[in-house]
PABADO-588323 format. One record per residue (C-alpha): residue in one letter; x, y, z. Coordinates in steps of 0.001 Angstrom, whole numbers, plus 500000, padded with zeros to 6 digits. Example, Ala and Ser with C-alpha at 12.3 -4.5 7.8 and 13.67 -1.06 7.14 Angstrom:
BEGIN
{pt "A", {512300, 495500, 507800}}
{pt "S", {513670, 498940, 507140}}
//
This chain:
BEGIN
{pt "X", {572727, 602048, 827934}}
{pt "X", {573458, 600319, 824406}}
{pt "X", {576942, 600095, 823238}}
{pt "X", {576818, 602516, 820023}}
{pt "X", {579058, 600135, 818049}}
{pt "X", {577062, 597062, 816505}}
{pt "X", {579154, 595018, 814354}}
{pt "X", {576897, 594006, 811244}}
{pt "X", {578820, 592542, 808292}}
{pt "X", {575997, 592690, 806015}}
{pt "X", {575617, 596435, 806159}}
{pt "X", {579546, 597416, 806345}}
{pt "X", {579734, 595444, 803005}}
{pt "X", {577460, 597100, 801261}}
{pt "X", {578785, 600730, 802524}}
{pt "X", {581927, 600257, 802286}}
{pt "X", {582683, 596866, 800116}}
{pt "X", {584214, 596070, 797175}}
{pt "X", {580559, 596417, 795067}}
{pt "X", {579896, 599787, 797035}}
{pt "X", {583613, 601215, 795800}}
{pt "X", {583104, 599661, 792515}}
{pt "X", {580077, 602003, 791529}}
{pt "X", {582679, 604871, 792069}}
{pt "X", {585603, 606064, 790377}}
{pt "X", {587780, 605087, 792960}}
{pt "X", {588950, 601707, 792065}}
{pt "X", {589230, 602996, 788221}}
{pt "X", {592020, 605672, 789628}}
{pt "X", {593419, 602580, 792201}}
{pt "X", {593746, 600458, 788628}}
{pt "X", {595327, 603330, 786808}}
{pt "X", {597961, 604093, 789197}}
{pt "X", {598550, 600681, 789559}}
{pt "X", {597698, 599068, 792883}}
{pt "X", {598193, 595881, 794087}}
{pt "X", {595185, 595364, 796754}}
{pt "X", {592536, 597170, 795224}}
{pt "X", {590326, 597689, 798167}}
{pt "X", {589696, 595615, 801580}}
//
C-alpha cells in the first residue's frame, strides 16, 4: 500500500503559498496588526 503523504511543492504552493493567502484577507489583517513574517 501507497504512503498517503506525497510531498509535491508545486501544489502546497499554490494551496497554501504566499499568492494563495494573498487573494484573502488574511495577510491585509497580518499587515494591519503589524507582523513581521507575513506568511511562510
Amino acid at each position: 500500500m501507497k504512503r498517503t503523504y506525497q510531498p509535491n511543492k508545486r501544489k502546497r504552493a499554490k494551496k497554501f503559498g504566499f499568492f494563495a493567502r494573498k487573494e484573502t484577507d488574511i495577510l491585509n489583517k497580518r499587515r494591519r496588526k503589524g507582523r513581521k513574517v507575513l506568511s511562510k
